[in-house]
Backbone as JSON Lines, residues from 0, in Angstrom:
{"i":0,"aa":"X","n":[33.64,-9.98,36.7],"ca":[34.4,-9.43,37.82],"c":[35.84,-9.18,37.42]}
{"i":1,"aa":"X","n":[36.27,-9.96,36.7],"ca":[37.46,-9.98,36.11],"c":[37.74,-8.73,35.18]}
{"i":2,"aa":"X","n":[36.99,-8.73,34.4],"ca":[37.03,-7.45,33.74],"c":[36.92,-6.56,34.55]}
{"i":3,"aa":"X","n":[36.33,-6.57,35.68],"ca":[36.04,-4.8,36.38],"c":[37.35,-4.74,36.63]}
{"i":4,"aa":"X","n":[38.12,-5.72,37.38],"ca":[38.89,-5.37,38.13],"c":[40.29,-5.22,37.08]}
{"i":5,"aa":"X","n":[40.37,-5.36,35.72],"ca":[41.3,-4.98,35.12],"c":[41.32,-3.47,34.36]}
{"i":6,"aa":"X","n":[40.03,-3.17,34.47],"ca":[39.48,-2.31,33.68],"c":[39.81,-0.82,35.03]}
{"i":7,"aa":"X","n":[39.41,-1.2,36.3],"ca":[39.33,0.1,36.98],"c":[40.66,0.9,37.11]}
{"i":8,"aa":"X","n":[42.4,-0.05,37.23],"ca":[42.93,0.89,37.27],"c":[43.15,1.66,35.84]}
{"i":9,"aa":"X","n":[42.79,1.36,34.73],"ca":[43.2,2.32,33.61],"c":[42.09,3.21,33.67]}
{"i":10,"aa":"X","n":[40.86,3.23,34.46],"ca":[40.21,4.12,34.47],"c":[40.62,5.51,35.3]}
{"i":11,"aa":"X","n":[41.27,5.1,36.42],"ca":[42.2,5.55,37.43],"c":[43.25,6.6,36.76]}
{"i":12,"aa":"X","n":[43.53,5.5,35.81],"ca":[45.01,6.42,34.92],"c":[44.85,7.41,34.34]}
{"i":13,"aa":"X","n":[43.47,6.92,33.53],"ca":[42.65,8.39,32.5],"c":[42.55,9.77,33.26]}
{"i":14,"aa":"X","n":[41.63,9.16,34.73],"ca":[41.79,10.18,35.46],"c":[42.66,11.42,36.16]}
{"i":15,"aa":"X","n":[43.34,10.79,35.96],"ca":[44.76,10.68,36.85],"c":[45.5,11.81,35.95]}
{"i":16,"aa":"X","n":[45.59,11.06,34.41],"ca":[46.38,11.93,33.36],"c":[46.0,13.29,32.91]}
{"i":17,"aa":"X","n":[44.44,13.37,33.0],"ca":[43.23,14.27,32.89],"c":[43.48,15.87,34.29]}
{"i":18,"aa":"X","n":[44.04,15.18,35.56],"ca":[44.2,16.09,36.84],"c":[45.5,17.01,36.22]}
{"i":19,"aa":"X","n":[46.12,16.03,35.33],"ca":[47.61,17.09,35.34],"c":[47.86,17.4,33.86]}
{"i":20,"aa":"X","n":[46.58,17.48,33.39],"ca":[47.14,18.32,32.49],"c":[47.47,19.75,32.71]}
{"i":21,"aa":"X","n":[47.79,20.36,31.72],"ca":[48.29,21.44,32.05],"c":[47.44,22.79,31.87]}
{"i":22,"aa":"X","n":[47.57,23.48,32.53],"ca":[46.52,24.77,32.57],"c":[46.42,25.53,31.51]}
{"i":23,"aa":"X","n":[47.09,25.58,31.03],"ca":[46.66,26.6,29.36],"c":[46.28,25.9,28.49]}
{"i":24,"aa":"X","n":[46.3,23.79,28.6],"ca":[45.41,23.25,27.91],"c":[43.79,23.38,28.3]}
{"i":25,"aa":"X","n":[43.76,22.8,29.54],"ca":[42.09,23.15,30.26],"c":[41.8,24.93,30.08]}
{"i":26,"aa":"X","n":[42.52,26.03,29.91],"ca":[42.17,26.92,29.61],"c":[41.74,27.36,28.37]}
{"i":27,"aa":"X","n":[42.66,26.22,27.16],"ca":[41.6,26.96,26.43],"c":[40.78,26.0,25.85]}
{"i":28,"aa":"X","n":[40.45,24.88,26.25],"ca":[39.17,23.74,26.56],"c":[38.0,24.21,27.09]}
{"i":29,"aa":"X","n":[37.84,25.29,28.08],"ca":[37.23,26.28,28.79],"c":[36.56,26.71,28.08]}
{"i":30,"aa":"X","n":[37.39,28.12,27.05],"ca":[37.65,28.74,25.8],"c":[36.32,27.98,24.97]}
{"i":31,"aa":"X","n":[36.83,26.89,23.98],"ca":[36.17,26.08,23.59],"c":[34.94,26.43,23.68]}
{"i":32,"aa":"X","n":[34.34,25.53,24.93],"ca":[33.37,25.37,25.53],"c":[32.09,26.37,25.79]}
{"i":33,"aa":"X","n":[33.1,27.76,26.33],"ca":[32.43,29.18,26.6],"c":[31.77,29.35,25.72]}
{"i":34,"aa":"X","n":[32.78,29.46,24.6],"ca":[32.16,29.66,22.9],"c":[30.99,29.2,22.18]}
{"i":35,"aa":"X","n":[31.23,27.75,22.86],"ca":[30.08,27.11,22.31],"c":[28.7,27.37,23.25]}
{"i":36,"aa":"X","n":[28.88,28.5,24.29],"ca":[27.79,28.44,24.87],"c":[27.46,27.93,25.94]}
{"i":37,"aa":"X","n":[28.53,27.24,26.78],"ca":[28.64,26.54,27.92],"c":[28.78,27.66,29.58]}
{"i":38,"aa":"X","n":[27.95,28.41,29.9],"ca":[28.13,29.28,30.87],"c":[29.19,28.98,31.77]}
{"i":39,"aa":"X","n":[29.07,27.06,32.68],"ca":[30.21,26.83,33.69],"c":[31.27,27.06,33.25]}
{"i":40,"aa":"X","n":[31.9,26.99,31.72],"ca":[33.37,26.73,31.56],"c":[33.55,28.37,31.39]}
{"i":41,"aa":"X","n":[32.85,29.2,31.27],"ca":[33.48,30.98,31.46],"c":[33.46,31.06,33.13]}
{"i":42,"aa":"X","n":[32.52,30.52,33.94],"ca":[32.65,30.81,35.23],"c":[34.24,29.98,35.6]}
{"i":43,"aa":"X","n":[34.5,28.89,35.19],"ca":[36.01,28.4,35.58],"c":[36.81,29.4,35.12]}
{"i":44,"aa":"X","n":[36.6,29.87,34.22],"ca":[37.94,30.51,33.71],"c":[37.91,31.73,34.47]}
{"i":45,"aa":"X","n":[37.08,32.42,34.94],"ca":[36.84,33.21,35.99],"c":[37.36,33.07,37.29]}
{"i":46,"aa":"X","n":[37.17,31.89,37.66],"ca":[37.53,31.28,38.93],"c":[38.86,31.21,39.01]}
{"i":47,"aa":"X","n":[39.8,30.56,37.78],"ca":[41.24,30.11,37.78],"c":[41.91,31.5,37.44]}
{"i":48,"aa":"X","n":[41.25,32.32,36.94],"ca":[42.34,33.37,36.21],"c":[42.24,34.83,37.26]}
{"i":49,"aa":"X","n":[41.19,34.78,37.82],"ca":[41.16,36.21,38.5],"c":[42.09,36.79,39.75]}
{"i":50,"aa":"X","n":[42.42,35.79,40.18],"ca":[43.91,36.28,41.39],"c":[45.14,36.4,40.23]}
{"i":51,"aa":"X","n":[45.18,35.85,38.91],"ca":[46.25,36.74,38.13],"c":[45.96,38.15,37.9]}
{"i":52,"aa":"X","n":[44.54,37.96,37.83],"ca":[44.13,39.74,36.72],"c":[44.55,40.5,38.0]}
{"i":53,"aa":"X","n":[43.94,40.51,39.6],"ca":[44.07,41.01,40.28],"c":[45.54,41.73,40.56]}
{"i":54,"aa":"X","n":[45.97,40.51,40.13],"ca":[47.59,40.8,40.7],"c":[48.23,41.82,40.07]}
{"i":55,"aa":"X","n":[47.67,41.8,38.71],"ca":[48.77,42.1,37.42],"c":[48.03,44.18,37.89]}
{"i":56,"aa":"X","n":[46.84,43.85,38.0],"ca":[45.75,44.94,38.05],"c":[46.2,46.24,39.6]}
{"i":57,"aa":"X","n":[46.78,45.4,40.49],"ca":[47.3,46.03,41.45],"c":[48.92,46.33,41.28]}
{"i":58,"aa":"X","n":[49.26,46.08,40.53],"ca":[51.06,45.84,40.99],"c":[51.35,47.15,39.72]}
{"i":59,"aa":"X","n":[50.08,47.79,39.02],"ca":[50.19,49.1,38.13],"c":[50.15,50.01,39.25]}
{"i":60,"aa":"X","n":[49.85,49.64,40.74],"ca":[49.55,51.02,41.68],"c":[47.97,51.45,41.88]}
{"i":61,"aa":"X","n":[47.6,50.87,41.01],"ca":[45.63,50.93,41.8],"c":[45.73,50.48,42.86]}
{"i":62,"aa":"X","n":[44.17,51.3,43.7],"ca":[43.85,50.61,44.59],"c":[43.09,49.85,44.93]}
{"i":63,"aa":"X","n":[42.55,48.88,45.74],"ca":[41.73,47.9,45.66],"c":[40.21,47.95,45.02]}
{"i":64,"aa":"X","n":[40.01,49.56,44.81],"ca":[38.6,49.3,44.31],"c":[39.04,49.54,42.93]}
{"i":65,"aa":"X","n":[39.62,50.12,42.15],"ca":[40.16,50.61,41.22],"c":[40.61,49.17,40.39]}
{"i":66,"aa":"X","n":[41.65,48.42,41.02],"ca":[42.02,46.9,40.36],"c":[40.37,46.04,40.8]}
{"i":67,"aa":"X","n":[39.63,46.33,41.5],"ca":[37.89,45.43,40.91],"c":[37.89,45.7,40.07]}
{"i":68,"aa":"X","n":[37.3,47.54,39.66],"ca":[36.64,47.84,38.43],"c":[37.41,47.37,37.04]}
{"i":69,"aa":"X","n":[38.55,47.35,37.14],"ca":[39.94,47.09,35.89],"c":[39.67,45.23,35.68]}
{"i":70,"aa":"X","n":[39.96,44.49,36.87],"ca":[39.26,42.96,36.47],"c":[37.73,42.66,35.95]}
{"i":71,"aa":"X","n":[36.92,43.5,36.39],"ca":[35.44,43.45,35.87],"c":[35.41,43.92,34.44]}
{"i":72,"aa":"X","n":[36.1,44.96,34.58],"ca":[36.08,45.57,32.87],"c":[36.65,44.31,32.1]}
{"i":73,"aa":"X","n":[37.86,43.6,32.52],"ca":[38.47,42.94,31.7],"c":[37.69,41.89,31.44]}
{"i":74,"aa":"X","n":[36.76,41.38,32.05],"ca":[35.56,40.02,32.25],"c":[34.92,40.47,30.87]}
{"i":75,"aa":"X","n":[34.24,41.82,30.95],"ca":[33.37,42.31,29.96],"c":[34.13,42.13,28.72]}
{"i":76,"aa":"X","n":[35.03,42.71,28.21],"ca":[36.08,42.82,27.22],"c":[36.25,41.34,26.8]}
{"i":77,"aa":"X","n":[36.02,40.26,27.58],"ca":[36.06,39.25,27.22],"c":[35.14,38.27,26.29]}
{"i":78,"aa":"X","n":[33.79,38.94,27.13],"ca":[32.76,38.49,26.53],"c":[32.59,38.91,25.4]}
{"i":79,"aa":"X","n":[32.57,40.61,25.2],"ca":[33.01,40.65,23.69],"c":[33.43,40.53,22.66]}
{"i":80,"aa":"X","n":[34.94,39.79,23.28],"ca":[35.56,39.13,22.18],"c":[35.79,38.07,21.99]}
{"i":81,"aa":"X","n":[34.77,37.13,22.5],"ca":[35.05,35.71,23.34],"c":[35.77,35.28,21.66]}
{"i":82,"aa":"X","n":[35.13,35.14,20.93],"ca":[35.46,34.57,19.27],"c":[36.41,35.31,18.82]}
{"i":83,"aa":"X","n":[37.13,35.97,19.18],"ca":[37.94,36.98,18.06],"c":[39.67,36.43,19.25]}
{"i":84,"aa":"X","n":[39.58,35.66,19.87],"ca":[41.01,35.2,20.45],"c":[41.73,34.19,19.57]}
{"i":85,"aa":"X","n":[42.36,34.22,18.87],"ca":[42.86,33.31,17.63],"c":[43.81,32.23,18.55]}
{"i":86,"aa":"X","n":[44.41,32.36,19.57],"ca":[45.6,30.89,20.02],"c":[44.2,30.75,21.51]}
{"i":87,"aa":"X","n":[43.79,30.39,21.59],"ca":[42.7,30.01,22.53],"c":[44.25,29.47,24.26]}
{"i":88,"aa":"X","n":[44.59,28.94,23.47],"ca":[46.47,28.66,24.72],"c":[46.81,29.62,24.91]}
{"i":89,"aa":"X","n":[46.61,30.84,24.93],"ca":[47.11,32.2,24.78],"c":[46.31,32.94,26.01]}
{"i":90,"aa":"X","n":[45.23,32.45,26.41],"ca":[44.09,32.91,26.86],"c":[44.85,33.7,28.29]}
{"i":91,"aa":"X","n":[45.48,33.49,29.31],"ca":[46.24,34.32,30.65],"c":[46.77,35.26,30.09]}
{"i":92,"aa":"X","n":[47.43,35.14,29.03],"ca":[48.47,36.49,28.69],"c":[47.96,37.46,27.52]}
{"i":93,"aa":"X","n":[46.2,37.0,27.13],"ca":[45.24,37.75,26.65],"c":[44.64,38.6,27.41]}
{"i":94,"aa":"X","n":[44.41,37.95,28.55],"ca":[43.61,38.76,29.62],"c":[44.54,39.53,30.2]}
{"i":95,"aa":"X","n":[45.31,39.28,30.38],"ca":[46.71,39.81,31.87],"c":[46.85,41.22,30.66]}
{"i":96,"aa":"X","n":[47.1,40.79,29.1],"ca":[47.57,42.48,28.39],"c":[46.5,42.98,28.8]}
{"i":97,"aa":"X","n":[44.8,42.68,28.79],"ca":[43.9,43.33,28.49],"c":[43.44,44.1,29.84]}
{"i":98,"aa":"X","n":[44.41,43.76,31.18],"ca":[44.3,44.51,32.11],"c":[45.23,44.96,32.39]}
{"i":99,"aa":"X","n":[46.4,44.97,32.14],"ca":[47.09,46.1,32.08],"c":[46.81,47.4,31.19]}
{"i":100,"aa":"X","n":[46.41,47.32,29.98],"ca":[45.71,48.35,29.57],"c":[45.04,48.95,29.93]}
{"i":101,"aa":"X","n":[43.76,48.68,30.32],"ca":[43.28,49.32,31.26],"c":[43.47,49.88,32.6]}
{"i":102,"aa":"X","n":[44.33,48.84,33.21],"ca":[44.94,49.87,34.66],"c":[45.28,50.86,34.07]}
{"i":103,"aa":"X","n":[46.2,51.01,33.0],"ca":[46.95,52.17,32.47],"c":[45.82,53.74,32.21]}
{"i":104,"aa":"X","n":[44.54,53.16,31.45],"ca":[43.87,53.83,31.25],"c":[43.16,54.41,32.29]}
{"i":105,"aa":"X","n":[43.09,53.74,33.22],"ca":[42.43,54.29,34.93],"c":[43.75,55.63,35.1]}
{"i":106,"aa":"X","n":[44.72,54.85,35.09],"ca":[45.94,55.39,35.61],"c":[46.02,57.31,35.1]}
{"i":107,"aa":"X","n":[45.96,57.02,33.56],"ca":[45.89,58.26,32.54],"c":[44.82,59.52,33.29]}
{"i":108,"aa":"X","n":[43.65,58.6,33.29],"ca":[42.49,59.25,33.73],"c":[42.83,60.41,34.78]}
{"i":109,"aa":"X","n":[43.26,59.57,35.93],"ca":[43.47,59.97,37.37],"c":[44.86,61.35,37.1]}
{"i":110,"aa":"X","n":[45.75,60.81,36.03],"ca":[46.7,62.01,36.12],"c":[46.06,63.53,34.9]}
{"i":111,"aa":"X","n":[44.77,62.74,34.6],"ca":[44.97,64.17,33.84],"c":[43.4,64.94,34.82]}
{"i":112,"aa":"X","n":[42.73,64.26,35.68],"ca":[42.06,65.1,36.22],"c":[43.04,65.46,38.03]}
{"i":113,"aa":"X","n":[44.07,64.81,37.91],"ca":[44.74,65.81,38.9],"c":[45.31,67.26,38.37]}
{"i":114,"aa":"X","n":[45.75,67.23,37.4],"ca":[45.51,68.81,36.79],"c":[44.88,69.71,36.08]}
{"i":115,"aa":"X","n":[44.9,70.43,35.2],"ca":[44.52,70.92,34.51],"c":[44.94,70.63,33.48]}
{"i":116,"aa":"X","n":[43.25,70.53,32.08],"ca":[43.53,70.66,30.72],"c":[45.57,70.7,29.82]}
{"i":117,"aa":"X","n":[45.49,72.24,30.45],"ca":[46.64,72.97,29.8],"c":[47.88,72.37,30.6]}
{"i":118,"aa":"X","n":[48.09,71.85,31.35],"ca":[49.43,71.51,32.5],"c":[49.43,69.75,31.57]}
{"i":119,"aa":"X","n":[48.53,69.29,31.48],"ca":[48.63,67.91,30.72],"c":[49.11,68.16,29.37]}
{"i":120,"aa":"X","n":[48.5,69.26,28.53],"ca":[49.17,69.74,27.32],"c":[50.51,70.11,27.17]}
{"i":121,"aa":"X","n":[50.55,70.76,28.04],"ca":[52.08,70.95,28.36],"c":[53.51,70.03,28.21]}
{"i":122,"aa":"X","n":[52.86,69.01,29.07],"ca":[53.48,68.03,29.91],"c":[53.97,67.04,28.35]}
{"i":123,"aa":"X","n":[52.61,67.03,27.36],"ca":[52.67,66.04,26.57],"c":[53.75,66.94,25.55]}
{"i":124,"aa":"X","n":[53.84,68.38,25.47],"ca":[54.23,68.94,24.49],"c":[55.81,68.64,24.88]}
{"i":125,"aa":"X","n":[56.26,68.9,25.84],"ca":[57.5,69.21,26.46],"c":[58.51,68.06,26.75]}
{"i":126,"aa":"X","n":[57.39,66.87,26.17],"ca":[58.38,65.32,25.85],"c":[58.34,65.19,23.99]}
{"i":127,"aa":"X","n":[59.48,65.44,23.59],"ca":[60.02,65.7,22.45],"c":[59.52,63.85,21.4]}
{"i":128,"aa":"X","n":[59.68,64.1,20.6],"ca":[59.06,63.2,19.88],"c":[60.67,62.48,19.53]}
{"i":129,"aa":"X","n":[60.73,61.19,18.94],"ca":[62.5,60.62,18.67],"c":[62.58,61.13,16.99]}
{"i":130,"aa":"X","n":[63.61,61.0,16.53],"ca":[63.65,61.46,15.46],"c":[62.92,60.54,14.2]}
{"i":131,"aa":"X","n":[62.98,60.84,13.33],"ca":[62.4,59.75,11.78],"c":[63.19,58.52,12.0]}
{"i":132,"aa":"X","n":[64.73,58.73,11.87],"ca":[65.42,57.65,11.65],"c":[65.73,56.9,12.5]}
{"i":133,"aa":"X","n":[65.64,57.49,14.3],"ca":[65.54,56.6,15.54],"c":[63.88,55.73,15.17]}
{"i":134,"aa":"X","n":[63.34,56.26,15.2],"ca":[61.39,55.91,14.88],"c":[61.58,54.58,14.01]}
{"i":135,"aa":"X","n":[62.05,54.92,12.95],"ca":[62.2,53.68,12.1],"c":[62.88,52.72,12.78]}
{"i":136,"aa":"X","n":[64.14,52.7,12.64],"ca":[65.08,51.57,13.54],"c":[64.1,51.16,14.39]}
{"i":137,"aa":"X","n":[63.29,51.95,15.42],"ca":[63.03,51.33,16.46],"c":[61.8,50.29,15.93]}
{"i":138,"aa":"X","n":[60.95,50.62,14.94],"ca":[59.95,50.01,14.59],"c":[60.31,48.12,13.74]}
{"i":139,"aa":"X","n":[61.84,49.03,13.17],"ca":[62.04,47.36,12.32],"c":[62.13,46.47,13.73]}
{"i":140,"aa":"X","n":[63.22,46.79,14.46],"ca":[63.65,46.23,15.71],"c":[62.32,45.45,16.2]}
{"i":141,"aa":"X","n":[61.46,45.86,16.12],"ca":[60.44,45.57,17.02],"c":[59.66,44.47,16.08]}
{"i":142,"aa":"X","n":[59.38,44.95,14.66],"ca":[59.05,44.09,13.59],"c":[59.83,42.28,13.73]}
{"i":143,"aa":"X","n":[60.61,42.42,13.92],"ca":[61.78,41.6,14.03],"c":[61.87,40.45,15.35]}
{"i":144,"aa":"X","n":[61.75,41.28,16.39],"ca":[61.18,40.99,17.66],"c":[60.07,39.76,17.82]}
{"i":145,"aa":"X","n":[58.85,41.05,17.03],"ca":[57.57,39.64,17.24],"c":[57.79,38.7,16.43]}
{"i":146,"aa":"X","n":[58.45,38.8,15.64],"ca":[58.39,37.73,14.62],"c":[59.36,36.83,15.27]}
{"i":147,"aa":"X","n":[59.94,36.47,15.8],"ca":[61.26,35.85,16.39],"c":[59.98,35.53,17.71]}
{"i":148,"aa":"X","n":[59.78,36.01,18.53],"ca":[58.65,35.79,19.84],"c":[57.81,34.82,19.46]}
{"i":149,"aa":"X","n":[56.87,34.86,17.94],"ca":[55.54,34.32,17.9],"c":[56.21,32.59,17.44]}
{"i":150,"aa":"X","n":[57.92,32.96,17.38],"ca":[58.49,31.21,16.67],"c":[58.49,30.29,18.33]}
{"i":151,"aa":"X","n":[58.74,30.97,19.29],"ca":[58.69,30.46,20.5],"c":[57.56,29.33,20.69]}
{"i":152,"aa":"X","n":[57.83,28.31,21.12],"ca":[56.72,27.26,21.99],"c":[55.5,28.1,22.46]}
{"i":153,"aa":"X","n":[54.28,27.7,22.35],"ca":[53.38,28.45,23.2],"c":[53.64,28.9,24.19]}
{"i":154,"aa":"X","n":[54.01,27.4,25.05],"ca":[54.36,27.41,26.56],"c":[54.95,28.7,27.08]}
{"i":155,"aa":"X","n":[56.39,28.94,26.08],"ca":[56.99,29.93,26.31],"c":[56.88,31.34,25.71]}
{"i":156,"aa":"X","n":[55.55,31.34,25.13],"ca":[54.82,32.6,24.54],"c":[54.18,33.12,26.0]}
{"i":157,"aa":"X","n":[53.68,31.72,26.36],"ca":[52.83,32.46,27.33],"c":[52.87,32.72,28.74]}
{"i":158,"aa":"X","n":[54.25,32.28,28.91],"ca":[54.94,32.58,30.32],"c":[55.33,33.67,30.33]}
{"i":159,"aa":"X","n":[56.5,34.04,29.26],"ca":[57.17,35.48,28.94],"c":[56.01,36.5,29.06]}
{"i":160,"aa":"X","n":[55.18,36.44,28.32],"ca":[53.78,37.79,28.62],"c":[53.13,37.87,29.86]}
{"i":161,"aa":"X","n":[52.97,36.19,30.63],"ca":[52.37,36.46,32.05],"c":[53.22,37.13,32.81]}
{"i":162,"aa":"X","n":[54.48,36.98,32.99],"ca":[55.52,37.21,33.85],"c":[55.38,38.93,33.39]}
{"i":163,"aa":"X","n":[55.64,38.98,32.04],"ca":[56.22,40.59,31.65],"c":[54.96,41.66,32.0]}
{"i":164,"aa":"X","n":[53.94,41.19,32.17],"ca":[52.62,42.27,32.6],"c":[52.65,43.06,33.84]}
{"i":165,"aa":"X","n":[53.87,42.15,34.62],"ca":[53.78,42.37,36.28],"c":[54.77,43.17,36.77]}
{"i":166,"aa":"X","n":[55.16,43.93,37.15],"ca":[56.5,45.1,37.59],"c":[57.12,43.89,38.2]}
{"i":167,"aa":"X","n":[56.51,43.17,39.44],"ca":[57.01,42.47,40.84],"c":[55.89,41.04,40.32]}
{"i":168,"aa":"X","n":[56.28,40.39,39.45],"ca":[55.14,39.37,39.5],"c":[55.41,38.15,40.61]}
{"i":169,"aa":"X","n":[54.17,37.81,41.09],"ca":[54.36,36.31,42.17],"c":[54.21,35.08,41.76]}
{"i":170,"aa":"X","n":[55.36,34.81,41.67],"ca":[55.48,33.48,41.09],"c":[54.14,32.55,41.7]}
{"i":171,"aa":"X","n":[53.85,32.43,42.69],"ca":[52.66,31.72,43.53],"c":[51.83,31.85,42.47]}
{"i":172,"aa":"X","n":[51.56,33.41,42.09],"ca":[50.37,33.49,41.52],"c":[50.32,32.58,40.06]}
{"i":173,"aa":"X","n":[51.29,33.15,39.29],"ca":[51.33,32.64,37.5],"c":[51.96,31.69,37.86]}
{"i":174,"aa":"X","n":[52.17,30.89,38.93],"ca":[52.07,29.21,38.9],"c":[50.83,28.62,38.67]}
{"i":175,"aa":"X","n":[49.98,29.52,39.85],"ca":[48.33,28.73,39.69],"c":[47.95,28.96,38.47]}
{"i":176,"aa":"X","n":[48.14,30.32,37.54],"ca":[47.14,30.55,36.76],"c":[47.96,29.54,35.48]}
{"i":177,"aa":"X","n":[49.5,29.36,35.47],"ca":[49.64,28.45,34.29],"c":[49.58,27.24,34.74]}
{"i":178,"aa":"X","n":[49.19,27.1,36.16],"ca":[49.52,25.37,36.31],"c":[51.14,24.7,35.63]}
{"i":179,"aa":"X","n":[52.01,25.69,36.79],"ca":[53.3,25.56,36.28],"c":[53.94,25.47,37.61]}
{"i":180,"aa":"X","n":[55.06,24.33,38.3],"ca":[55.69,24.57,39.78],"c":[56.54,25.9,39.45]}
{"i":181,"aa":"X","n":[56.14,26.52,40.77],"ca":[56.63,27.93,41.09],"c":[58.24,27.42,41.05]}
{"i":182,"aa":"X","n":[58.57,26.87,41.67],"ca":[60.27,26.79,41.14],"c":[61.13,26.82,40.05]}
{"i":183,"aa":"X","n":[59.82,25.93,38.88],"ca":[60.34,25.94,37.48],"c":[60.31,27.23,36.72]}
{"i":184,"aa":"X","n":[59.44,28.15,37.16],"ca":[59.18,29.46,36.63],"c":[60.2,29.73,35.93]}
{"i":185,"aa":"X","n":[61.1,30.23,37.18],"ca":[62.73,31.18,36.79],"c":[63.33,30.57,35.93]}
{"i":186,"aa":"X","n":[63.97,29.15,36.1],"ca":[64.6,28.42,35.41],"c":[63.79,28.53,33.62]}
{"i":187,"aa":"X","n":[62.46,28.03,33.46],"ca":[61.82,28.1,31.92],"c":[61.79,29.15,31.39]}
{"i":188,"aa":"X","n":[61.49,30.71,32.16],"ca":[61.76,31.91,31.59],"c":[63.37,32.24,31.28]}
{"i":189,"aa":"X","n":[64.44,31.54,31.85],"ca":[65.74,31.81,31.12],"c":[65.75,30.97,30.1]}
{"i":190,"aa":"X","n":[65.68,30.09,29.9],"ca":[65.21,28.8,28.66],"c":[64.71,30.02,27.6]}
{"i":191,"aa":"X","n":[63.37,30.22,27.91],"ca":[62.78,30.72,26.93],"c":[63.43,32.09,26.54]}
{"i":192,"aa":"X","n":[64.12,33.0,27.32],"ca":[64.99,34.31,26.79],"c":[65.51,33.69,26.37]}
{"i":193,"aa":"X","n":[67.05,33.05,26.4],"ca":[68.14,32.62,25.91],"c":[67.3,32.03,24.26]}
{"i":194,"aa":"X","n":[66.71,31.37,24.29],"ca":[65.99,31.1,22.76],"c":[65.78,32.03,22.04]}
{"i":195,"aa":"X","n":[65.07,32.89,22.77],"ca":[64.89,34.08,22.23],"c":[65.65,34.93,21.31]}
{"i":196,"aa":"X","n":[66.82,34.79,22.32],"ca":[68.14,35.75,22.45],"c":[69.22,35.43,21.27]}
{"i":197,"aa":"X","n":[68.77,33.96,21.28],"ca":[69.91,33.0,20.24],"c":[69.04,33.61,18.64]}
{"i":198,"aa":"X","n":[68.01,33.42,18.48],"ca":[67.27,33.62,17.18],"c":[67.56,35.01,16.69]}
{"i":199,"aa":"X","n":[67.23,35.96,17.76],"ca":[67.54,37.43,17.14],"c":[69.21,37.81,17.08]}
{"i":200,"aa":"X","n":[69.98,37.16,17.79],"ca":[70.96,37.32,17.54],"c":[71.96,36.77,16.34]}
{"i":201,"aa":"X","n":[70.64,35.95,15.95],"ca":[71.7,35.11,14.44],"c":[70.85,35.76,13.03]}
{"i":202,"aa":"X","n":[69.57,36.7,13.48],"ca":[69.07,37.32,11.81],"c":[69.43,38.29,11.7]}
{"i":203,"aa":"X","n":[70.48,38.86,10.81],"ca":[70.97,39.94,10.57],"c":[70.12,40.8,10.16]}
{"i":204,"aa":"X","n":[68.97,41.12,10.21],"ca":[67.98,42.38,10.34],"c":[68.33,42.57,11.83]}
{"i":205,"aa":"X","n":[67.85,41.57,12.73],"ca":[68.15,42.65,14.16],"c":[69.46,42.94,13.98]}
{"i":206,"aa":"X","n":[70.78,42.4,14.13],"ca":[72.16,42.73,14.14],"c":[72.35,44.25,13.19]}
{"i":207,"aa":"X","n":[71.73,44.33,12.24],"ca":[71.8,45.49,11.65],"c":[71.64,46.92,12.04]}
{"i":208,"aa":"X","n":[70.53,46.48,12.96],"ca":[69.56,47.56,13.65],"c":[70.38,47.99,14.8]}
């Protein structure tokens, strides 16, 4: 009896420590799991992540049937690549790019069968291309960029991409989906710019550029 009763609250605690972990750990535990063949842990990740896709999927300007088909597509896209996601912690701001792409591609669709063939040709001809040496600059810049981004904390890999997918993102929402208090949001995304901001501003490749 003695033992139970010393034993139950650390069982309590396990539990306890287990409720709060944090969501992009159980996400990609999920991950894991899916992989290995576990059907429930793709239906959770389904369950926890789809009022982000939705969100991210509507706030491109679809409309409600349009952001379904764009989250369903993105489900599929998933399954396909369930093995080919290399930071498995990465997994919200895998999906969230992988539907914005596609809204985009709905989006494309819809503007080139509102006109004609030749009026889209047009349209594409009549936006001038940047020059060689803007092109370059812009490419080191950017070279430079990810590389400085991918030194970031996960945490703050994967806030910056949830947040940046969204024109108007709701904090409500990429609270639930990172299992992050909506208050801390604002505050950790200046954290994580200012880091950002400090690194590229001290390698003289970006300063150059």
């Amino acid at each position: 009896m003695a033992g139970t009763a010393v034993n139950q609250p650390a069982e309590r605690t396990e539990t306890s420590q287990a409720a709060r972990a944090g969501r992009p750990e159980r996400l990609a535990d999920y991950l894991d799991r899916a992989r290995s063949g576990e059907a429930g842990a793709l239906q959770e990740i389904v369950r926890e992540l789809t009022p982000l896709l939705w969100h991210v999927a509507r706030s491109q300007g679809l409309s409600a049937e349009q952001a379904a088909d764009v989250v369903q597509t993105t489900w599929l896209e998933l399954l396909r690549r369930l093995n080919e996601i290399r930071s498995p912690q990465a997994l919200a701001g895998w999906l969230t790019t992988a539907t914005r792409h596609e809204a985009w591609r709905i989006m494309r669709q819809e503007r080139k069968h509102a006109g004609s063939g030749d009026e889209f040709e047009a349209e594409m001809v009549a936006d001038p291309a940047p020059e060689a040496a803007d092109r370059l600059i812009a490419e080191e810049r950017q070279r430079v960029l990810i590389r400085h981004f991918g030194r970031l904390s996960q945490r703050c890999q994967t806030l910056l991409r949830v947040v940046a997918e969204a024109d108007r993102p709701s904090y409500a929402v990429v609270s639930e989906a990172l299992g992050m208090p909506a208050g801390s949001i604002g505050p950790t995304r200046g954290r994580c710019l200012a880091r950002l901001r400090d690194m590229l501003l001290a390698d003289p490749q970006w300063s150059a550029t």
